[in-house]
N, CA, C and O of each residue as an XYZ file, in Angstrom:
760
protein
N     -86.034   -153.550    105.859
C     -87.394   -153.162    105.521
C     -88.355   -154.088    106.263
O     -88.211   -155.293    106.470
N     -89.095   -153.502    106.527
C     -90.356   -154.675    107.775
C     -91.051   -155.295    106.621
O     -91.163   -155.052    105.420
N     -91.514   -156.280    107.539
C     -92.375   -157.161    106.711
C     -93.466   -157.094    106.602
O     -94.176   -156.938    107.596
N     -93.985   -157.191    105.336
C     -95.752   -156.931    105.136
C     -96.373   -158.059    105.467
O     -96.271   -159.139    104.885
N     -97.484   -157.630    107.079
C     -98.395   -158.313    106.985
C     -99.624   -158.408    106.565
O    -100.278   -157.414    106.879
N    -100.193   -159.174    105.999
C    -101.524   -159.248    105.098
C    -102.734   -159.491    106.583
O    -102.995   -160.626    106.983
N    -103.344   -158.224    107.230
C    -104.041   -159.002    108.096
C    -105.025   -159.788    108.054
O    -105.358   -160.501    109.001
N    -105.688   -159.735    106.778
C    -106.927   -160.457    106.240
C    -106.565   -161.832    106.689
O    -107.059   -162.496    107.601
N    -105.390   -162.187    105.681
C    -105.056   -163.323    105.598
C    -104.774   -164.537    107.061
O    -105.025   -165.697    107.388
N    -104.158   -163.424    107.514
C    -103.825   -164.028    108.886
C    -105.175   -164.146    110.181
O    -105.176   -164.918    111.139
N    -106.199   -163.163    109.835
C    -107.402   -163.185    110.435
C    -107.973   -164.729    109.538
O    -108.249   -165.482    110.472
N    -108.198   -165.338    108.492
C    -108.323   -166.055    107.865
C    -107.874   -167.265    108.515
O    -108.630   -167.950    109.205
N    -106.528   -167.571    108.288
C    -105.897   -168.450    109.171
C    -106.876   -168.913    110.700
O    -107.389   -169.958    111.098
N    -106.779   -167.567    111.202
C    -107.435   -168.062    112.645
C    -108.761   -168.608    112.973
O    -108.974   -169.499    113.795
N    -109.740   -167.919    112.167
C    -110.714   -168.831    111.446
C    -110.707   -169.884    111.200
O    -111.430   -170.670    111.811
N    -110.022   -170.207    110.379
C    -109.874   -171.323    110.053
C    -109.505   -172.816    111.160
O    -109.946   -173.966    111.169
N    -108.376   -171.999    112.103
C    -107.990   -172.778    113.326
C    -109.187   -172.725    113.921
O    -109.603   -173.876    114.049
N    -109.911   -171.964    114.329
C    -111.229   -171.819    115.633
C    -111.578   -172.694    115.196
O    -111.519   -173.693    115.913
N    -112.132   -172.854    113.811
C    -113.199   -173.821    113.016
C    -112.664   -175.149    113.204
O    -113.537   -175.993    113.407
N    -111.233   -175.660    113.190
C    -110.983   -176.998    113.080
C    -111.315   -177.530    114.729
O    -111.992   -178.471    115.145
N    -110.464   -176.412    115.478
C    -110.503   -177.133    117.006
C    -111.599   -176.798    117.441
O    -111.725   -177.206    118.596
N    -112.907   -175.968    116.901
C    -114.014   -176.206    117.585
C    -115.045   -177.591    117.278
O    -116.009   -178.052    117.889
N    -114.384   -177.961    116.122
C    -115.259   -179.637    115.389
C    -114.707   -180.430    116.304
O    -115.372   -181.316    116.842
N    -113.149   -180.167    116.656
C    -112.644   -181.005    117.227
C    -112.556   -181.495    119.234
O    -112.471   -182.509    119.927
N    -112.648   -180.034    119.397
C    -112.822   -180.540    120.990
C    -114.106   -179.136    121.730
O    -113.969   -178.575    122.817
N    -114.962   -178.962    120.971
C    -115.729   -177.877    120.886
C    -115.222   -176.541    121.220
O    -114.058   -176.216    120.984
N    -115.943   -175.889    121.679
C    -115.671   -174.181    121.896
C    -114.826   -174.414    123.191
O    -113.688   -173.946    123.147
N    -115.075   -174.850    123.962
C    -113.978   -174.926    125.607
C    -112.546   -175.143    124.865
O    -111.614   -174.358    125.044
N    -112.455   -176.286    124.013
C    -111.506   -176.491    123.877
C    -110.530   -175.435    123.300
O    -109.355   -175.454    123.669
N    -110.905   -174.651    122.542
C    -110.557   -173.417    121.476
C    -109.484   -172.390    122.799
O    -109.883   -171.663    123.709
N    -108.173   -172.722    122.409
C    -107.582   -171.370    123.328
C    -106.729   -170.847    121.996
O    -106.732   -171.255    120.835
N    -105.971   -169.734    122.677
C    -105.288   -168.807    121.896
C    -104.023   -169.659    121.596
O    -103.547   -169.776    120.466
N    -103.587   -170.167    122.576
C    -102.404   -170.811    122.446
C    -102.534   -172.137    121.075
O    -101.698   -172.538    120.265
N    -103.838   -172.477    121.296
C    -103.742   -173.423    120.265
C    -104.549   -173.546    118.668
O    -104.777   -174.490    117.912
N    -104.862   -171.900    118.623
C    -105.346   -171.829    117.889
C    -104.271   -171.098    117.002
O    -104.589   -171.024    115.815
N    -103.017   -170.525    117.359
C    -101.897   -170.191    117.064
C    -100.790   -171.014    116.259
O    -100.041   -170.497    115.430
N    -100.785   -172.319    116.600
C    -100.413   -173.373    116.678
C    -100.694   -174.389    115.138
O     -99.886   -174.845    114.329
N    -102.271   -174.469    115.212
C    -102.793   -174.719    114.361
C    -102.669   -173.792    113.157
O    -102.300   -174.257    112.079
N    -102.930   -172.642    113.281
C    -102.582   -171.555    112.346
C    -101.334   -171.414    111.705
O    -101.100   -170.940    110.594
N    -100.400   -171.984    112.721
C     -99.036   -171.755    112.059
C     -98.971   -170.064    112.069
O     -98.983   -169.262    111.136
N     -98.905   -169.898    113.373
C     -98.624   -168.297    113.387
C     -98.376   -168.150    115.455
O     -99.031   -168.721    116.327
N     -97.178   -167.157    115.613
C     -97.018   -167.016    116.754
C     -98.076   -166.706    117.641
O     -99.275   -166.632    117.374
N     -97.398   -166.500    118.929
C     -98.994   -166.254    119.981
C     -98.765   -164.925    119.864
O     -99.702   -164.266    120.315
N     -97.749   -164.197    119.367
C     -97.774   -163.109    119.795
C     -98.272   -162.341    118.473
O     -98.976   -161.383    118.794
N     -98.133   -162.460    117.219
C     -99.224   -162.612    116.420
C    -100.984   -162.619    116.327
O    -101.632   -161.821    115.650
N    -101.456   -163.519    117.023
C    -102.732   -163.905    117.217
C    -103.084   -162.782    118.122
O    -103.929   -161.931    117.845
N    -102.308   -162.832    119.352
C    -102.656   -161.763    120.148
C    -102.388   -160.394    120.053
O    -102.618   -159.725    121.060
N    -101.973   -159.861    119.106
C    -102.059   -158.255    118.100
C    -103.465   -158.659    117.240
O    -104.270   -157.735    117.355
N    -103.775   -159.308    116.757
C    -105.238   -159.133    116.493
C    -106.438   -159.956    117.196
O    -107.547   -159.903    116.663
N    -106.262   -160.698    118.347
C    -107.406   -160.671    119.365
C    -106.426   -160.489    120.681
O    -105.438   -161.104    121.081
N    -107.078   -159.494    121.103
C    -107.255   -159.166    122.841
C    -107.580   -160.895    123.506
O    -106.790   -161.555    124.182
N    -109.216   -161.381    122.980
C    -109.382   -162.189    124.087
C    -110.184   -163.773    123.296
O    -110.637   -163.487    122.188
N    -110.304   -164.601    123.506
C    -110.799   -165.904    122.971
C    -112.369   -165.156    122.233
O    -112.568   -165.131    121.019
N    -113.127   -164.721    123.046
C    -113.944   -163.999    122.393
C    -113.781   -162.972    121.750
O    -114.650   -162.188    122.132
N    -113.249   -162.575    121.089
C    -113.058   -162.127    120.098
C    -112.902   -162.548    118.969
O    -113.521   -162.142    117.986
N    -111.692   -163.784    118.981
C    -111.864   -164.503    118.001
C    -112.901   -165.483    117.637
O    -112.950   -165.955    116.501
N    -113.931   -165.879    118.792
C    -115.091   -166.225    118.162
C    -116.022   -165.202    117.586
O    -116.821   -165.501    116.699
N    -115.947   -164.291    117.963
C    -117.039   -163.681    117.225
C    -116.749   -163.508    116.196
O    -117.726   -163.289    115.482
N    -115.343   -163.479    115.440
C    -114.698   -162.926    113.994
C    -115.219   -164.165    113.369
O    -115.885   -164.084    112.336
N    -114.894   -165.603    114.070
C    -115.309   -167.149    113.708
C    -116.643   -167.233    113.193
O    -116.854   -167.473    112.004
N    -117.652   -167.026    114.123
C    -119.076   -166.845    113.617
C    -119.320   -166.129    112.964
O    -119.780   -166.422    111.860
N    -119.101   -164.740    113.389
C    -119.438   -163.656    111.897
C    -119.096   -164.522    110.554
O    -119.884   -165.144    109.842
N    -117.788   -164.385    110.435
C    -117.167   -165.551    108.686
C    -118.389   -166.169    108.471
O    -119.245   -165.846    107.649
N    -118.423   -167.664    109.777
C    -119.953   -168.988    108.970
C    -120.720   -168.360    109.186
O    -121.316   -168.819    108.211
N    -121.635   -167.402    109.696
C    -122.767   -166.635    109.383
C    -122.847   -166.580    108.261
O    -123.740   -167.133    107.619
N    -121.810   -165.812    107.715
C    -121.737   -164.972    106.238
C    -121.706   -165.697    105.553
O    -122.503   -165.464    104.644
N    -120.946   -166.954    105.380
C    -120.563   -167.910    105.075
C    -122.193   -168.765    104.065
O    -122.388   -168.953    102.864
N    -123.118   -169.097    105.436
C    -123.727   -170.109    105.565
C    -124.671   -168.739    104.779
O    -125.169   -169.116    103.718
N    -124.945   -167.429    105.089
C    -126.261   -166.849    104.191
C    -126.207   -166.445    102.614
O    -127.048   -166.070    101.797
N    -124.737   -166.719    102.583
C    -124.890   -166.817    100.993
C    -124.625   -168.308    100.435
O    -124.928   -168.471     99.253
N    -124.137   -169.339    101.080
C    -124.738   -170.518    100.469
C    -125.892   -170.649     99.905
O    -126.183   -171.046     98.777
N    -126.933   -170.063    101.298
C    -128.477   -170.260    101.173
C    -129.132   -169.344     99.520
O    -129.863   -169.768     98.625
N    -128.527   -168.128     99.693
C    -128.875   -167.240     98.495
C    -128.079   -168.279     97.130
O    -128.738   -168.686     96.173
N    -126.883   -168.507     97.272
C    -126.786   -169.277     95.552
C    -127.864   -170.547     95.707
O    -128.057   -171.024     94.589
N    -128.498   -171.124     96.566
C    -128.833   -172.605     96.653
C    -130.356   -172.249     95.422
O    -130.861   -172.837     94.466
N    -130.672   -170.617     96.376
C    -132.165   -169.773     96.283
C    -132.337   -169.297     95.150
O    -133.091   -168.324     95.123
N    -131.688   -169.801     93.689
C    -130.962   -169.066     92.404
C    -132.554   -168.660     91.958
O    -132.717   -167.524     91.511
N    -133.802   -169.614     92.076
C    -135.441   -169.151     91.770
C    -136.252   -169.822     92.308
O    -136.187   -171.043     92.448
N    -137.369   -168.891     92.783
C    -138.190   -169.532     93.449
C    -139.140   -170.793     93.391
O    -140.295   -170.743     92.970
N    -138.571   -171.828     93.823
C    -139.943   -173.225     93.321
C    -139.500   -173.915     94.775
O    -138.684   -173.630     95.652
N    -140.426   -174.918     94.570
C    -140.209   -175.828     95.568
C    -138.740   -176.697     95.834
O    -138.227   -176.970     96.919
N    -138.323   -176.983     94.642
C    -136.990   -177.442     94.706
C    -135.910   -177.031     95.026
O    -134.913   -177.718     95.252
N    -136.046   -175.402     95.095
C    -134.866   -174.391     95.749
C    -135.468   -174.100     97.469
O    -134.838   -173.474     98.321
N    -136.176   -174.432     97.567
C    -137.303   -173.929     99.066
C    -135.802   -175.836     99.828
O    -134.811   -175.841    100.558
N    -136.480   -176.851     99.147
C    -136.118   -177.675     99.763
C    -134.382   -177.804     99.702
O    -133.866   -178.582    100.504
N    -133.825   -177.323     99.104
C    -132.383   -177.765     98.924
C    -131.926   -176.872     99.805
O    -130.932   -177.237    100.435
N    -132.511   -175.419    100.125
C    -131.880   -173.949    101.165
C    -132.515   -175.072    102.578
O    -131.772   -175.544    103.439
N    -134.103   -175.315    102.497
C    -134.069   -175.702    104.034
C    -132.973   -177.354    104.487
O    -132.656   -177.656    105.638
N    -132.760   -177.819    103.756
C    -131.683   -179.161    103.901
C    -130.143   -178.702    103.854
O    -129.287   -179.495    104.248
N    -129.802   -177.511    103.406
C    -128.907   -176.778    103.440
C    -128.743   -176.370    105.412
O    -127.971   -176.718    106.306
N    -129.561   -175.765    105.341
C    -129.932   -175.010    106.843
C    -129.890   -175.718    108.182
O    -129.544   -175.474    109.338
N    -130.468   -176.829    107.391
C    -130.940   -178.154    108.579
C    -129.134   -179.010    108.413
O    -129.097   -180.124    108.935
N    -127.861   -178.550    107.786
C    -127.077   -179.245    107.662
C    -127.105   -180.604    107.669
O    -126.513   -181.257    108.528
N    -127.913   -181.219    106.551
C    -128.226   -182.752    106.930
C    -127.122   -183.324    105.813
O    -126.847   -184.482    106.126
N    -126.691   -183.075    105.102
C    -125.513   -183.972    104.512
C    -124.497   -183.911    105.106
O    -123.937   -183.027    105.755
N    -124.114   -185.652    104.661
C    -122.988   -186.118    105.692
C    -122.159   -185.648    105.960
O    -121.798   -185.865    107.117
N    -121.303   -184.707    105.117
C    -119.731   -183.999    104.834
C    -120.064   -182.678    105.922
O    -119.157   -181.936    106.300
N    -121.524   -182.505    106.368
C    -121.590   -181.306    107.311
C    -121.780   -181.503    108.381
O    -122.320   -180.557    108.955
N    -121.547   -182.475    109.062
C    -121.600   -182.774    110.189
C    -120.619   -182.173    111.296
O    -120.967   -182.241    112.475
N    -119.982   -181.867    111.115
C    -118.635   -180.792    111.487
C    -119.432   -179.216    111.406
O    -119.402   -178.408    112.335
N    -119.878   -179.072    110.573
C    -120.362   -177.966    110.032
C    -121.832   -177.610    111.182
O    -122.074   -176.423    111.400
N    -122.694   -178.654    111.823
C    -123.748   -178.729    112.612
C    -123.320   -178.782    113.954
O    -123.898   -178.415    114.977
N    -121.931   -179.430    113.741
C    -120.947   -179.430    115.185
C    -121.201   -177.984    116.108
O    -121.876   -177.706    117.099
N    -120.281   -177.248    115.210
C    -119.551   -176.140    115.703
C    -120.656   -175.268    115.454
O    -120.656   -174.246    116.141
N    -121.868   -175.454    114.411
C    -122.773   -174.341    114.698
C    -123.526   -173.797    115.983
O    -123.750   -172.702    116.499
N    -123.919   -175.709    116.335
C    -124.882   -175.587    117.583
C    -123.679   -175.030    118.913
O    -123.876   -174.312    119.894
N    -122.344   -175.763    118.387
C    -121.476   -175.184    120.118
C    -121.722   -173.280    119.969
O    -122.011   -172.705    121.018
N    -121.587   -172.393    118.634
C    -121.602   -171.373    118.435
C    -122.973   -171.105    118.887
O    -122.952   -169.882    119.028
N    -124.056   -171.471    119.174
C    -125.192   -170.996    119.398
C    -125.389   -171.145    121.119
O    -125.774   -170.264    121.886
N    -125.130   -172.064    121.334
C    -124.983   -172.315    122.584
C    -124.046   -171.320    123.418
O    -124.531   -170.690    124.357
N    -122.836   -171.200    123.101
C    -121.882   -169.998    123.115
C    -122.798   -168.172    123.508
O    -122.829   -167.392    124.460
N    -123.479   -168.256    121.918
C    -124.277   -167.169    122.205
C    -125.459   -166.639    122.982
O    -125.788   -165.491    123.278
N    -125.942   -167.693    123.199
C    -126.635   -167.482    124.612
C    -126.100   -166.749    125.844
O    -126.747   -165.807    126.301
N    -124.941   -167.141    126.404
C    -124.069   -166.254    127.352
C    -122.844   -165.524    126.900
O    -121.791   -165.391    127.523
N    -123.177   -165.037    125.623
C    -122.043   -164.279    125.290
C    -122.756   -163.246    123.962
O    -122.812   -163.543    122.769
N    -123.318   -161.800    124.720
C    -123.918   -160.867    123.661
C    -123.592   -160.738    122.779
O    -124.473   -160.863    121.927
N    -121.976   -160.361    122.167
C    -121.759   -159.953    121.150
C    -122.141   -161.001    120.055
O    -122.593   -160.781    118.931
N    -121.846   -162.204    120.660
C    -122.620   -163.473    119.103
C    -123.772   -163.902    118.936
O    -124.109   -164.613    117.989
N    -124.673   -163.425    120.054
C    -125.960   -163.200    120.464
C    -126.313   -162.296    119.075
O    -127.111   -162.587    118.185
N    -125.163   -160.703    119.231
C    -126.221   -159.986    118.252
C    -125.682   -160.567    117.023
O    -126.112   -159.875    116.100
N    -124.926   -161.531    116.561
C    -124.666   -161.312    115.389
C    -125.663   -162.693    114.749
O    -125.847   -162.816    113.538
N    -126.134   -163.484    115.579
C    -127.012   -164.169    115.471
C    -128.565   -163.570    114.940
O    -129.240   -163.980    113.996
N    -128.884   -162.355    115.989
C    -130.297   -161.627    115.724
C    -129.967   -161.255    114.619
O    -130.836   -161.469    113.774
N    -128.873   -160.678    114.177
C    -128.546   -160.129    113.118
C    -128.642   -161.215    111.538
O    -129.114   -160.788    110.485
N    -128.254   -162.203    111.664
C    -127.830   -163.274    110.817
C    -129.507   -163.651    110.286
O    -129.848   -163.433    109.124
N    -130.529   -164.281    111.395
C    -131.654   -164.789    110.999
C    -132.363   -164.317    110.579
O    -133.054   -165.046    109.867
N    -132.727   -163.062    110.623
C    -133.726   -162.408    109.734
C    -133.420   -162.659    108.332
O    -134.190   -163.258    107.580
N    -132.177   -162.148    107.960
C    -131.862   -162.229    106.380
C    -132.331   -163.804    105.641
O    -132.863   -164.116    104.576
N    -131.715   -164.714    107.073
C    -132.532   -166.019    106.316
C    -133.898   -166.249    106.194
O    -134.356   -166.908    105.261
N    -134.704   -165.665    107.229
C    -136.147   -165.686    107.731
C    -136.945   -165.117    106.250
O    -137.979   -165.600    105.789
N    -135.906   -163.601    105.482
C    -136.435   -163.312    104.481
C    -136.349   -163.727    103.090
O    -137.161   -163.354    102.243
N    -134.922   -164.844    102.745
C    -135.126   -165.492    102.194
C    -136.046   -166.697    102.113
O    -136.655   -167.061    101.106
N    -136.060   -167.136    103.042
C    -136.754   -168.529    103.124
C    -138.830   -167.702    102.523
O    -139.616   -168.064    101.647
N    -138.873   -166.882    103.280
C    -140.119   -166.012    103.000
C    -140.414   -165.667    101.814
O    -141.621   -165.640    101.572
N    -139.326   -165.240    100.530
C    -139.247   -165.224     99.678
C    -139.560   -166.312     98.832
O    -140.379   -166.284     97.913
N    -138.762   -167.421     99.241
C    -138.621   -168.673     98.253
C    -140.568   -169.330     98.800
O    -141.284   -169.839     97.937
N    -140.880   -169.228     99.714
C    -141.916   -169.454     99.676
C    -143.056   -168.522     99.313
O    -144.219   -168.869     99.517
N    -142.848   -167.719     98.949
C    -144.133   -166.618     98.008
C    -143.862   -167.417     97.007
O    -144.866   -168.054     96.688
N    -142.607   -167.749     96.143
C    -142.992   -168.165     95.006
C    -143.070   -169.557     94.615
O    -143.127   -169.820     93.414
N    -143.081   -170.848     95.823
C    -143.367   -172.012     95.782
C    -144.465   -172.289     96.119
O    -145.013   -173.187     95.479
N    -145.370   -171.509     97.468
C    -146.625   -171.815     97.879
C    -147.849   -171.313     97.115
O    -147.954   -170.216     96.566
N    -148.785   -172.318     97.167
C    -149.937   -171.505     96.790
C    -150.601   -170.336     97.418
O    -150.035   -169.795     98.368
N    -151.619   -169.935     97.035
C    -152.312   -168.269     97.233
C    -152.796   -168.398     98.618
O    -153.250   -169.507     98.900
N    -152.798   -167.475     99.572
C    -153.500   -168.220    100.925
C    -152.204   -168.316    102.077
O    -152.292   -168.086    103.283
N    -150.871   -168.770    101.231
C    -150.184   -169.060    102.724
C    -149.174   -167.856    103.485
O    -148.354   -167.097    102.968
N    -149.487   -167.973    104.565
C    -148.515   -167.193    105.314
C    -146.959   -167.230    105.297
O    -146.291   -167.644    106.245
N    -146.355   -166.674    103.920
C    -145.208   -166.833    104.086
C    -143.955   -166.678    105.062
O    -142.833   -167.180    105.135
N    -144.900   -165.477    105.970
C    -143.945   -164.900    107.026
C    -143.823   -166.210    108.167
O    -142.782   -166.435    108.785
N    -144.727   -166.792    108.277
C    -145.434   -167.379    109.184
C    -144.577   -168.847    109.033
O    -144.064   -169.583    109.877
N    -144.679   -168.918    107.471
C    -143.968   -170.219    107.879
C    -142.843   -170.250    107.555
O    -142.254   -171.316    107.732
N    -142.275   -169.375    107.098
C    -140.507   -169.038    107.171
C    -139.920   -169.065    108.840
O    -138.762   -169.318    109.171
N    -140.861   -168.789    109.596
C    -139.985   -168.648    110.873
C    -140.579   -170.420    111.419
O    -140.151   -170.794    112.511
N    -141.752   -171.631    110.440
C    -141.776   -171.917    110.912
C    -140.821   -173.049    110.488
O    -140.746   -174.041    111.214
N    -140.286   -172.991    109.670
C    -139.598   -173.995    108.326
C    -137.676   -173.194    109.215
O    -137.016   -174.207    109.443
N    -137.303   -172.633    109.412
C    -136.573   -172.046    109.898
C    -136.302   -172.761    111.405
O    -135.228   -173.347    111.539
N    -137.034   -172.739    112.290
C    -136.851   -173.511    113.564
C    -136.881   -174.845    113.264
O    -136.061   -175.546    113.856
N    -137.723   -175.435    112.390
C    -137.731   -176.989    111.952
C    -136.153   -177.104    111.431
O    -135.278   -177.867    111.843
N    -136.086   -176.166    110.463
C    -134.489   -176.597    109.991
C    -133.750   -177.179    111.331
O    -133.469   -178.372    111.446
N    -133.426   -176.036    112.486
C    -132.645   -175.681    113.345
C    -133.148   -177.198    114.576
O    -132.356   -177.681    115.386
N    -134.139   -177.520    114.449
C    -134.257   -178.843    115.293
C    -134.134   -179.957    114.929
O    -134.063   -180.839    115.785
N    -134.056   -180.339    113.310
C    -133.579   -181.308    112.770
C    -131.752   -181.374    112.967
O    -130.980   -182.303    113.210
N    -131.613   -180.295    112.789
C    -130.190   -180.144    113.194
C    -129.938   -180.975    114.562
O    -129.282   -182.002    114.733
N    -130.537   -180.336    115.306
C    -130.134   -180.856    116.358
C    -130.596   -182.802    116.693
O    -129.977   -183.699    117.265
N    -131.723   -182.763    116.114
C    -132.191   -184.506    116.344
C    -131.424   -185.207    115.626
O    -131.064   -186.267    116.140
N    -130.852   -184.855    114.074
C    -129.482   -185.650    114.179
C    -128.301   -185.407    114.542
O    -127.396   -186.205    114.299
N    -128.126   -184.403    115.109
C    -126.796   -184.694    115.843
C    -126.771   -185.876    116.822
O    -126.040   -186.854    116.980
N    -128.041   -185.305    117.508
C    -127.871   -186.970    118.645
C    -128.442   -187.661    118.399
O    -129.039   -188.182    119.341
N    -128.738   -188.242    116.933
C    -128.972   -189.314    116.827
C    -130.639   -189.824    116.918
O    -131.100   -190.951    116.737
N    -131.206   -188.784    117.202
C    -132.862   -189.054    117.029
C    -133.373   -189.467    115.611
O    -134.461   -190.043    115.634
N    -132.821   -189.292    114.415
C    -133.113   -189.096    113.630
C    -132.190   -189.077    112.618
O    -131.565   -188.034    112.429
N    -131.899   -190.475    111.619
C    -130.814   -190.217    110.566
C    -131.071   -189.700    109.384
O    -132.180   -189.856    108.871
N    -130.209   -189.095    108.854
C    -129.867   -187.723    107.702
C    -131.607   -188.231    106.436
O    -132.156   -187.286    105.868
N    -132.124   -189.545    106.238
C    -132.872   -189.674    105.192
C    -133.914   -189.375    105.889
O    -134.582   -188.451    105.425
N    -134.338   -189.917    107.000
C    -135.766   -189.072    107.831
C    -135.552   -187.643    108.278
O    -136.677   -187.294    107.921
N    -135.016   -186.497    108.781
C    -134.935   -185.757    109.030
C    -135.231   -185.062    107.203
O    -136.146   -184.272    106.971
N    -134.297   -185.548    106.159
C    -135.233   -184.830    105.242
C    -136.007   -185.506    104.034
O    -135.899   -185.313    102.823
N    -137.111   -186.658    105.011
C    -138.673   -186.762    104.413
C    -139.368   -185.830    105.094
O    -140.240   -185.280    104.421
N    -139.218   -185.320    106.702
C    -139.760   -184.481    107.293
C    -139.541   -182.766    106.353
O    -140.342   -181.883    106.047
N    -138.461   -182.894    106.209
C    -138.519   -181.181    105.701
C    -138.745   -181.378    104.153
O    -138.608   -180.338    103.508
N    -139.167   -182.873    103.196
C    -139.939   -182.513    102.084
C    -141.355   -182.737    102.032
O    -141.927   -182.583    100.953
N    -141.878   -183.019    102.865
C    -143.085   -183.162    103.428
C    -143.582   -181.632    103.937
O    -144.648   -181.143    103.562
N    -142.911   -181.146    104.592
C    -142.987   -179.746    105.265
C    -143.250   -178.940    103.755
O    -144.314   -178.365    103.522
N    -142.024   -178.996    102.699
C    -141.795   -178.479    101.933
C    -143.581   -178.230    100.833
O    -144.186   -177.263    100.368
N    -143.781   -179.728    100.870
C    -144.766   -180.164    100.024
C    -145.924   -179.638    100.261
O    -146.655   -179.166     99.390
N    -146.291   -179.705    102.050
C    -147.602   -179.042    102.067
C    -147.741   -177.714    101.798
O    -148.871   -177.227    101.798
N    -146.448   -176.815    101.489
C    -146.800   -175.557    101.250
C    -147.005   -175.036     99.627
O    -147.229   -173.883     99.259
N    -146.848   -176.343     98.723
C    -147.312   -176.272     97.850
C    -148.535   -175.656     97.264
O    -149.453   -175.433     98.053
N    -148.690   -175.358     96.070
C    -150.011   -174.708     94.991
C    -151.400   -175.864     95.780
O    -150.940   -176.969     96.067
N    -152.418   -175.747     96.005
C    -153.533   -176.141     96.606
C    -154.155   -176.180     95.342
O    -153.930   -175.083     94.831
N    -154.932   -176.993     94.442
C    -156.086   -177.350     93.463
C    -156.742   -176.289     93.711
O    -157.815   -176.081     93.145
């Protein structure tokens, strides 16, 4: 009798491998052969469910996409300032244990720049945050502010704090006085 394979599971697995060896020697480093390896699953395996390295990144990113926009939604449980700041410090991956996690995002973004398909799943990905974050600020800011306006602008701030501590411009406690400061001025106005 053949053996049942669970493909979820084994798509899972590979995920999981992309994710370790992309923290570990970034996206170049990521081949089939060794993402097989890591998985604990043959090459010939891996290669019945990806054709080509891209492929399995895009299955990789899709997952932390998905991954990372419902973090943001449980973080977003009601609207105040204190859920505004914990989704954008979430976003901005500034705790320590995510540094791996800011790793492999920015190599994945970088990635998508010359590679459409994670391109769209990117266009695809930010809006949903653009409309949370838009959300959580209707109901933290006072009357007057452009929520749209500053969701995309609290959104790129996330995404450049990211990047100023990665290299070091900026360690994890300044990067977020900047985004509660950000947070603060969009506060209720007297």
């Amino acid at each position: 009798m053949p053996r049942q394979v669970d493909h979820d599971q084994r798509r899972h697995r590979v995920v999981e491998a992309v994710y370790a060896l992309a923290d570990e020697h970034g996206l170049e480093g990521v081949t089939l052969r060794d993402v097989a390896r890591r998985a604990g699953l043959s090459m010939g395996a891996v290669q019945r469910s990806f054709r080509t390295k891209d492929e399995m990144l895009v299955l990789a990113l899709t997952r932390v996409s998905e991954e990372f926009t419902d973090r943001a939604r449980a973080l977003a449980a009601e609207p105040s300032p204190a859920a505004l700041t914990r989704v954008a410090v979430d976003l901005a991956l500034l705790d320590a244990e995510q540094r791996p996690d800011a790793q492999v995002w920015l190599a994945f973004v970088a990635r998508a720049a010359v590679t459409p398909a994670m391109a769209r799943i990117l266009r695809e990905g930010y809006p949903q945050v653009h409309r949370l974050l838009a959300e959580l600020i209707r109901g933290a800011a006072g009357p007057g502010v452009d929520a749209e306006h500053e969701a995309r602008t609290l959104l790129a701030l996330a995404d450049g704090l990211t990047v100023q501590t990665l290299l070091g411009q900026l360690d994890r406690d300044r990067a977020r006085e900047v985004l509660d400061a950000y947070v603060r001025r969009l506060g209720p106005r007297p």
